[in-house]
C-alpha positions in Angstrom: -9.0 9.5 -13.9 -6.9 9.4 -11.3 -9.5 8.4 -8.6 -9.9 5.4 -10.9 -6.2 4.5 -10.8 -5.6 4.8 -6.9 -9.0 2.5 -6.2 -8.6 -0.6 -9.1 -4.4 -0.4 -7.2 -6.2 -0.2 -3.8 -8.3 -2.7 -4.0 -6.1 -4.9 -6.3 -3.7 -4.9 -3.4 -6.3 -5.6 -0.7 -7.2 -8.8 -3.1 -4.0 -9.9 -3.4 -2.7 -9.8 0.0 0.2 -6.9 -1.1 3.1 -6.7 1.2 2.6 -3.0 1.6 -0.8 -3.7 3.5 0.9 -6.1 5.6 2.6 -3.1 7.6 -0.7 -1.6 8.3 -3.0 -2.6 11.7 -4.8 -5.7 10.9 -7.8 -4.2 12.1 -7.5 -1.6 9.5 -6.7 -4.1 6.5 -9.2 -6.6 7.8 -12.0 -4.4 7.7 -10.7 -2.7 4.1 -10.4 -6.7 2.8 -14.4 -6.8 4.3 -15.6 -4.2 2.9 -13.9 -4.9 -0.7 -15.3 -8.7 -0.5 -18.4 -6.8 -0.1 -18.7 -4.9 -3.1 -16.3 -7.7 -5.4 -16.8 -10.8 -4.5 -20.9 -10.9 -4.2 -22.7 -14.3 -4.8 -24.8 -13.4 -7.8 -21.1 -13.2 -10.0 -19.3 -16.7 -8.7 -17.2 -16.4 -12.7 -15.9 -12.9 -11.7 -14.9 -14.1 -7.7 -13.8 -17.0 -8.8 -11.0 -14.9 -11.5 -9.9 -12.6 -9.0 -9.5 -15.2 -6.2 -6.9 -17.1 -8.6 -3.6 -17.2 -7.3 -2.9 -17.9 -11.2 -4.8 -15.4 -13.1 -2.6 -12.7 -14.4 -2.5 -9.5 -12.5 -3.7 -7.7 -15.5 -7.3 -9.6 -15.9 -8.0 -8.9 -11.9 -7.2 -5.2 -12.8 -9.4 -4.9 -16.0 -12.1 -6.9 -13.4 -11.9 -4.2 -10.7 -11.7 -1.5 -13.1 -15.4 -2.8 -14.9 -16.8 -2.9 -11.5 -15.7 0.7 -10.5 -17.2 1.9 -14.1 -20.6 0.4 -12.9 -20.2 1.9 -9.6 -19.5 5.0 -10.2 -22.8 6.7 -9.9 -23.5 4.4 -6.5 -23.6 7.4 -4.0 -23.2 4.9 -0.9 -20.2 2.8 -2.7 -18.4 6.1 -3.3 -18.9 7.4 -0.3 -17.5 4.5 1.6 -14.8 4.1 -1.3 -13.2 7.8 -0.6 -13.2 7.4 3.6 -11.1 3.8 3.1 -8.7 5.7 0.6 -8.4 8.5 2.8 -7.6 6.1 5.8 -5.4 4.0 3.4 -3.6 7.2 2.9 -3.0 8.5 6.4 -2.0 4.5 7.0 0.8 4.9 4.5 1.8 8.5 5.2 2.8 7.1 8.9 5.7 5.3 7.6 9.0 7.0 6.2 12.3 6.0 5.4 11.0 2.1 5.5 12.9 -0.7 3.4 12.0 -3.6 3.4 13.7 -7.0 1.9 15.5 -4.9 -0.2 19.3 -5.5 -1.0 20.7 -2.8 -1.4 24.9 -3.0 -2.9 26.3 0.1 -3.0 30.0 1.5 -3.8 30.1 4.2 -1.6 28.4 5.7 1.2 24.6 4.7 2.3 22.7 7.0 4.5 18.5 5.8 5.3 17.0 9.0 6.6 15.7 12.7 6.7 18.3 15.1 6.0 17.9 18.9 7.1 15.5 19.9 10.2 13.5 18.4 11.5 11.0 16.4 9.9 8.3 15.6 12.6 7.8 12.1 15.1 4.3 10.9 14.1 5.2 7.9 12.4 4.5 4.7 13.3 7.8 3.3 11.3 10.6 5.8 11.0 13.9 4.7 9.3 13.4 1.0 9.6 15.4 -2.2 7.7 13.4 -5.3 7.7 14.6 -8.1 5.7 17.4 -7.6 3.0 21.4 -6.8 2.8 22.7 -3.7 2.8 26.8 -3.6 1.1 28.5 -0.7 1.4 31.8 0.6 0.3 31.4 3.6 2.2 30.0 4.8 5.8 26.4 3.5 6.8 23.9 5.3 8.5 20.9 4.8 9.4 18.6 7.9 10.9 17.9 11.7 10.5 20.4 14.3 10.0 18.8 17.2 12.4 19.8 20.1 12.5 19.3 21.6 16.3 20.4 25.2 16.9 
């Protein structure tokens, strides 16, 4: 199930503090890490919040955590109501960035070009072909931005 998937990663990341999240509004991931908390990390289960607050538990047992408590959720109306609006804000979050590297390093023999190519491909981004962090080599020409065409 694919729903399945995208949540247990979702929420995963929002546990682990996942660099991807870290480029969306902290008003956005601080109310996502609330609402997760929430529904996770309850009182009554202090041997479950304690494994998947662990720095050193292996990604793997959080996973097979989350992915238990999303089986008992699943016929929660309320949870999976609120589950599909954060994952459709978590996806129009991450749909506002494009062409984005970050901390990457990036050696290439020839030419490097970071960018839309063709026409235009629309401004409503909140990142558009950024570099943060990293080292870009390369043997050939760099460049960084769209390729418009404009008749």
């Amino acid at each position: 199930m694919a729903l399945l998937e995208t949540a247990t990663k979702y929420i995963l990341d929002l546990l682990t503090d996942n660099e991807e999240l870290k480029k969306f509004p902290k008003e956005f991931t601080d109310a996502a890490v609330k609402w997760v908390k929430s529904w996770f990390l309850i009182p009554e289960d202090p041997k479950t919040n304690a494994k998947l607050e662990d720095p050193n538990k292996p990604m793997e047992v959080k996973k097979d955590i989350i992915q238990d408590k999303l089986e008992d959720l699943k016929d929660n109306a309320q949870f999976q109501k609120e589950l599909t609006e954060l994952l459709a804000a978590f996806e129009q979050h991450r749909t506002r960035l494009k062409n984005v590297v970050y901390d990457a390093d990036i050696d290439v023999k020839g030419s490097v070009h970071i960018g839309d190519k063709g026409s235009a491909s629309g401004e409503h981004y909140d990142e558009k072909n950024v570099i943060k962090g990293g080292s870009i080599n390369a043997g050939g020409d760099f460049r960084l931005g769209d390729d418009v065409n404009v008749e």
